[in-house]
C-alpha positions as CSV (number, residue, x, y, z in Angstrom):
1,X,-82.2,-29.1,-69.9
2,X,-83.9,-26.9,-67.3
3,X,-81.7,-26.8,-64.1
4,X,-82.0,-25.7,-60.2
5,X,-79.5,-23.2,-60.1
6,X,-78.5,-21.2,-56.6
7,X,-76.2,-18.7,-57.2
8,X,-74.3,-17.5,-53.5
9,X,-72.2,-13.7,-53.8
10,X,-71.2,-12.9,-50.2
11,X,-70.9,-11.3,-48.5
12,X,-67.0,-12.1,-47.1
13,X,-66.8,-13.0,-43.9
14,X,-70.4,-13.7,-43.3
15,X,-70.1,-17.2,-43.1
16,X,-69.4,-18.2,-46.7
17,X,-66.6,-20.9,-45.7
18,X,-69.2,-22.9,-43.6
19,X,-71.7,-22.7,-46.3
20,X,-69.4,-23.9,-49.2
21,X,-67.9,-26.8,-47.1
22,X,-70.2,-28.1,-44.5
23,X,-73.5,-28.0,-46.8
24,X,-73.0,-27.1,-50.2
25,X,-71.0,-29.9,-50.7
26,X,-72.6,-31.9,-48.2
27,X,-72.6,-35.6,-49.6
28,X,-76.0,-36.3,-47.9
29,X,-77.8,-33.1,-49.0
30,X,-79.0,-32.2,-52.2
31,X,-76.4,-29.6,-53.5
32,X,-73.5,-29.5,-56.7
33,X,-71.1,-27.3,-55.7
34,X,-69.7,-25.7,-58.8
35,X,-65.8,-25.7,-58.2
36,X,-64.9,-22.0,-57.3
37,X,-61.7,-22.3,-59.6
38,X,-63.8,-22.3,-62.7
39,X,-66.2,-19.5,-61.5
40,X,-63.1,-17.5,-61.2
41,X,-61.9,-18.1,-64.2
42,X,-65.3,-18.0,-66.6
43,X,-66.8,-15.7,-64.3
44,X,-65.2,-12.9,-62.1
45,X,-61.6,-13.1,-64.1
46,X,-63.7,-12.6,-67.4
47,X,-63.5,-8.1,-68.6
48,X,-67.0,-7.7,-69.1
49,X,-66.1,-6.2,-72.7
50,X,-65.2,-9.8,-73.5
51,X,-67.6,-12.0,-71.8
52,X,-69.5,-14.5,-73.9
53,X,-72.1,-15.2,-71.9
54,X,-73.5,-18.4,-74.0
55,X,-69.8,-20.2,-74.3
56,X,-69.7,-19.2,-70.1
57,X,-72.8,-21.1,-69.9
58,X,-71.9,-23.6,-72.0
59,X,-68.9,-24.5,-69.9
60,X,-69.8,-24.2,-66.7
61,X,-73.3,-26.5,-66.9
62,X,-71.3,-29.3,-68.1
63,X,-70.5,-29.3,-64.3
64,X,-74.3,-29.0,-63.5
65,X,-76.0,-32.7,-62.1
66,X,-80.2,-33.1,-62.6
67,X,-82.5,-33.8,-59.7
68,X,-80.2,-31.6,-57.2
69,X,-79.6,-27.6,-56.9
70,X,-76.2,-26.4,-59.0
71,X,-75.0,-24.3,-56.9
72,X,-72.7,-21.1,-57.6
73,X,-70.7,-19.8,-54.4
74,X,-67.9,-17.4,-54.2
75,X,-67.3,-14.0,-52.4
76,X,-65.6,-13.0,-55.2
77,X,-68.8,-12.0,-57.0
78,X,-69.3,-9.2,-54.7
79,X,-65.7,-8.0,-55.5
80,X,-63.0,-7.7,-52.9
81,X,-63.9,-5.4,-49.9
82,X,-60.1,-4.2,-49.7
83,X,-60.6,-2.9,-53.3
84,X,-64.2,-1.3,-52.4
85,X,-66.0,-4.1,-54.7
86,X,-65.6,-2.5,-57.8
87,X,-66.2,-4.7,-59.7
88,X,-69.5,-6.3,-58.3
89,X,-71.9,-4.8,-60.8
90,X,-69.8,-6.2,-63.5
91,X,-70.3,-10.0,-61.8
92,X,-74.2,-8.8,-61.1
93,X,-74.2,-8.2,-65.1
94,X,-72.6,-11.8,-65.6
95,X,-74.9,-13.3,-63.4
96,X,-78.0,-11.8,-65.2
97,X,-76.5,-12.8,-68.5
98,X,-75.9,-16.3,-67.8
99,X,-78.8,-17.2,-65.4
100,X,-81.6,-14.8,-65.4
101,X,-84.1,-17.6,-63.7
102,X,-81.3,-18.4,-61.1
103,X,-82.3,-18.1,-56.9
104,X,-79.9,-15.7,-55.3
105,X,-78.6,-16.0,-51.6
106,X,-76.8,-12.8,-50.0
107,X,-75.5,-13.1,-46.4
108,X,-75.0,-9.8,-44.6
109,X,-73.3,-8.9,-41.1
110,X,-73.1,-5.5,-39.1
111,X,-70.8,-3.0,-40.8
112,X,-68.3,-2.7,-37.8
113,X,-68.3,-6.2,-37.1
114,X,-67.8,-7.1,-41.1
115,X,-65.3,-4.3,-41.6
116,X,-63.3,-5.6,-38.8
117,X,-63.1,-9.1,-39.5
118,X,-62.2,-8.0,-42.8
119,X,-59.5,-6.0,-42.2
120,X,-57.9,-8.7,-40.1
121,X,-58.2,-11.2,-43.1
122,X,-56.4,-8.3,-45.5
123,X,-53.4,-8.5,-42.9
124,X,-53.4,-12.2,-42.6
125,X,-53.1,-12.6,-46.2
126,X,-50.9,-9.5,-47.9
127,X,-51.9,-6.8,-46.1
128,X,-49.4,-3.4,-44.9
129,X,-51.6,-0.8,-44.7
130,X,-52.3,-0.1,-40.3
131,X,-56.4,0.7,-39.7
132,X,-56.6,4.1,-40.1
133,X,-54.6,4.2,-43.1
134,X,-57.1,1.1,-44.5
135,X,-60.0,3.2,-43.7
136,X,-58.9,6.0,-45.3
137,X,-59.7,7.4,-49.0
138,X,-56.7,8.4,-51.2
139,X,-56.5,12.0,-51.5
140,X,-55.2,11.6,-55.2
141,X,-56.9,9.4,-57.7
142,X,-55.1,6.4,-57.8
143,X,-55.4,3.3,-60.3
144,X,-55.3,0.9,-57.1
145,X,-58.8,-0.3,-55.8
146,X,-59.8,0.7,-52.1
147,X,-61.4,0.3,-49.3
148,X,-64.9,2.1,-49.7
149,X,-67.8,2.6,-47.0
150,X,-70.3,2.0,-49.3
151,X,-69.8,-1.3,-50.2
152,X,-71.7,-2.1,-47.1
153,X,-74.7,-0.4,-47.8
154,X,-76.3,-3.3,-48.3
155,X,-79.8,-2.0,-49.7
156,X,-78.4,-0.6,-53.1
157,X,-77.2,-4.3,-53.7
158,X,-80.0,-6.2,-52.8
159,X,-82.4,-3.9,-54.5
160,X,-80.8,-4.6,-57.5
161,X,-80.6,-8.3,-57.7
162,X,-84.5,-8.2,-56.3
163,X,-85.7,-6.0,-59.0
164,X,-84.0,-8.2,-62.0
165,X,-84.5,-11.9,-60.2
166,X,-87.7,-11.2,-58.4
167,X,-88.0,-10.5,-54.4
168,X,-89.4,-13.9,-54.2
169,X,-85.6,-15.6,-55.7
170,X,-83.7,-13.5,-53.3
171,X,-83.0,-14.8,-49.7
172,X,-80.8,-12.4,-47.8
173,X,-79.8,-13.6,-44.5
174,X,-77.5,-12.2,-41.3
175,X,-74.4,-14.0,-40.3
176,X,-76.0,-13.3,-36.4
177,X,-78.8,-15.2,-37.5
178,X,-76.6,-17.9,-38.3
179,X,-74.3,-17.7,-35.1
180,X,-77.3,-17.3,-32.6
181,X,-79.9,-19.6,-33.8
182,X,-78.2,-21.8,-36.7
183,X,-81.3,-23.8,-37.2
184,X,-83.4,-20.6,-37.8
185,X,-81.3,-19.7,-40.6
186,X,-81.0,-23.1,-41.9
187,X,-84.8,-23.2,-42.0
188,X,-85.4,-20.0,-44.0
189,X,-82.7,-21.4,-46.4
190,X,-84.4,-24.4,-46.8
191,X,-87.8,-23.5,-47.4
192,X,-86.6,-21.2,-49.8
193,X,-84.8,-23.5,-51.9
194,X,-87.9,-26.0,-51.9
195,X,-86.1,-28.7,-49.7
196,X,-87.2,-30.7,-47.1
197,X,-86.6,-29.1,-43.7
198,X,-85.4,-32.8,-42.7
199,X,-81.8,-31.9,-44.5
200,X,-81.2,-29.7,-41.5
201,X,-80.6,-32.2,-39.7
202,X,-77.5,-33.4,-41.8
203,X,-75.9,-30.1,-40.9
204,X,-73.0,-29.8,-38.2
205,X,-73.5,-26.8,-36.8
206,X,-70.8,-27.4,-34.4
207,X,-68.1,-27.5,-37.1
208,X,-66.1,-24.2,-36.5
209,X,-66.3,-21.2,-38.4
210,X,-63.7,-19.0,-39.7
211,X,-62.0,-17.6,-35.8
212,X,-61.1,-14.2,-35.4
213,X,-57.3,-13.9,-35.5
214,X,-54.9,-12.6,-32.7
215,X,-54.3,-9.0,-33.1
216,X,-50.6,-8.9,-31.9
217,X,-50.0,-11.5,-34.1
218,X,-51.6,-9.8,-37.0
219,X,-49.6,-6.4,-36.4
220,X,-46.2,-9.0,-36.5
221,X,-47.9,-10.2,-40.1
222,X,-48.3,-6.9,-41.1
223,X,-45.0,-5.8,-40.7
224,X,-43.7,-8.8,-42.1
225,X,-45.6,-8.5,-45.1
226,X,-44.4,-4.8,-45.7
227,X,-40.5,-6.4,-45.9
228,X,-41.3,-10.1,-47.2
229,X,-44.4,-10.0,-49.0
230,X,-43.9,-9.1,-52.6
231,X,-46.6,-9.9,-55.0
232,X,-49.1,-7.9,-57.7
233,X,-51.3,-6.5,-54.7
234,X,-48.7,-5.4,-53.2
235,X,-45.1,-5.0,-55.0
236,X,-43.1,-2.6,-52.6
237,X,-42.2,-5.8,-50.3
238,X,-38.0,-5.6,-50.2
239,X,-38.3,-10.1,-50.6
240,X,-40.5,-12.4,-51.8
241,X,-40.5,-15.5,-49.1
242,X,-42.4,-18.6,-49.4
243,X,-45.2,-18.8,-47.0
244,X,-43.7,-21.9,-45.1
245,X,-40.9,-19.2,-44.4
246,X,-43.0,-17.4,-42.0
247,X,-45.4,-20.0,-40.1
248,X,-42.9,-21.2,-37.6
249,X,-43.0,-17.5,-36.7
250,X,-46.6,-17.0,-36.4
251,X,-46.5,-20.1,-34.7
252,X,-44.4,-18.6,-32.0
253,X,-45.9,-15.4,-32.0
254,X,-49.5,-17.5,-31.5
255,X,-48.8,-19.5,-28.9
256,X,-47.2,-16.2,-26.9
257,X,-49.9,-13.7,-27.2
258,X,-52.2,-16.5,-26.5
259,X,-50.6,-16.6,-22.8
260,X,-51.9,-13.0,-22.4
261,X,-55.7,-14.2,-22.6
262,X,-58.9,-13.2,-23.8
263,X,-59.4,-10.2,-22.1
264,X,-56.4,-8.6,-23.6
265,X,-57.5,-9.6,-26.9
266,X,-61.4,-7.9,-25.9
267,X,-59.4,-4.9,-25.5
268,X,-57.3,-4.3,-28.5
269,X,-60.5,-5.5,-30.3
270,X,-62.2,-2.5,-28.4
271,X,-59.6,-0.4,-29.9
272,X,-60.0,-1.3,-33.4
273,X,-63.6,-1.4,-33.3
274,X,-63.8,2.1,-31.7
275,X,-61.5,3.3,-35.2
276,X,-64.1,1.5,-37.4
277,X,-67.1,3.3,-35.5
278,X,-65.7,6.8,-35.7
279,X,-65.1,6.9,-39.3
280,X,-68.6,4.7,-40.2
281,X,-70.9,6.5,-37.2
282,X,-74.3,7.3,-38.9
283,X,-73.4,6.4,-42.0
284,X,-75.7,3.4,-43.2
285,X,-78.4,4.4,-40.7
286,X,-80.6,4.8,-43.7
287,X,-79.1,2.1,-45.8
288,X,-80.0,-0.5,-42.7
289,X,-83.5,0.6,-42.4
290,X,-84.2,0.1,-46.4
291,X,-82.1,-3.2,-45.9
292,X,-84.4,-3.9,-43.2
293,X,-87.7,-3.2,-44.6
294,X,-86.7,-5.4,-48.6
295,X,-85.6,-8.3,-46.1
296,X,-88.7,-8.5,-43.7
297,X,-86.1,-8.5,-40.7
298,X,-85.4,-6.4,-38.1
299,X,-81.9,-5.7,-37.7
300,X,-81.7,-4.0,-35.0
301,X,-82.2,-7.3,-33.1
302,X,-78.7,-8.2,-34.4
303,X,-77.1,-4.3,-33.5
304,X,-77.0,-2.9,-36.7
305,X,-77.6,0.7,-36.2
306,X,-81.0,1.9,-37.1
């Protein structure tokens, strides 16, 4: 049986979170969200040297429904950015493998802005390393992933998916676009999945997105996680607490630094941002206007640097 088959890769932090619960599995829209559990474990868990692409298939379109678009969502297909996304060809490889007729959506966000938000996610979840440190290659090959620059130079990736799908089964779309004119977006995706522009309609925008975390708060996680977090990513912690340890802390800690208001938090946002600019200045100039030119949109509108 032939199916309609959407297959979503990231980026992170481009609003994947709003996508995957507020319309891919959207009751009243036409969408079967695969469950992101199995793509990690047939898909992005798999070694390529061992992937069977025809049992893969076999297993996950059991999951697939007719008369609706099966869709495939998880960030995870790009790779983690903490770990430079080393292993996204390998999932691009999969992908080809197991659906070469499938439609493709990337989001995209400005490389400060994504790097950022990012990095704040790292230290919410296991994070130790401070920003500069992050930012910063190892000077001695190392067998632990990190963070690389050129994950974010989003032309190579597109290219590639556009040369083996077709331009015409590859929507790439900026997470500005979605935050300044949410029907817009909604609209391009639409029409590029054949559906009736009506479905929009069905779509709460004003659910919230992912909010950017308090950066006080964050540097408190951070050292926290260097004595209390102990765990394959990152094994040096001194203890291994449960998480329900620490969130009367950062409950605490929340609640304080929220007192302080939102122009402190502009500030030390300023500050982080400023890191993230000197080390990535000029650097995907070029990538941004190829990125611009495959996607038919100027970025520059949405302050990527051009």
């Amino acid at each position: 049986m032939e199916y309609d088959i959407l297959v979503h890769i990231g980026y992170h932090k481009t609003g994947t979170t709003f996508l995957q619960k507020e319309v891919f599995k959207n009751p009243a829209l036409p969408f079967n969200l695969i469950e992101r559990g199995l793509v990690h474990k047939e898909i992005i868990r798999k070694n390529l040297f061992f992937f069977d692409s025809d049992h893969t298939r076999s297993i996950l379109t059991e999951n697939f429904r007719p008369n609706c678009i099966n869709v495939i969502s998880d960030e995870g297909l790009l790779g983690s950015p903490h770990a430079g996304g080393y292993n996204s060809y390998d999932n691009f490889l999969k992908i080809k493998q197991l659906f070469p007729n499938a439609k493709i959506l990337i989001g995209i966000r400005e490389q400060n802005d994504i790097i950022l938000s990012g990095y704040k996610q790292y230290i919410k979840t296991i994070g130790t390393l401070d920003l500069k440190r992050y930012l910063t290659r190892f000077k001695r090959p190392s067998f632990i992933a990190e963070f690389d620059l050129l994950l974010f130079c989003y032309d190579k990736i597109i290219n590639t998916y556009m040369n083996t799908f077709g331009k015409a089964n590859v929507l790439v779309l900026p997470y500005e676009l979605m935050k300044v004119n949410p029907e817009a977006y909604f609209v391009r995706l639409f029409t590029f999945l054949n559906l009736d522009s009506e479905g929009i309609n069905k779509v709460d925008f004003k659910k919230q997105l992912n909010t950017s975390h308090l950066n006080l708060t964050l540097e408190t996680k951070r050292l926290y996680n260097i004595l209390f977090t102990k765990t394959r990513e990152n094994p040096h912690g001194l203890l291994s607490l449960p998480t329900r340890m620490n969130q009367p802390l950062f409950r605490v800690t929340t609640f304080l630094e929220k007192q302080l208001g939102k122009d402190f938090q502009k500030k030390l946002n300023a500050r982080k941002a400023k890191r993230i600019h000197e080390v990535a200045r000029g650097f995907y100039l070029e990538s941004n206007r190829k990125t611009s030119e495959l996607i038919d949109i100027d970025l520059k509108l949405y302050g990527y640097e051009l």
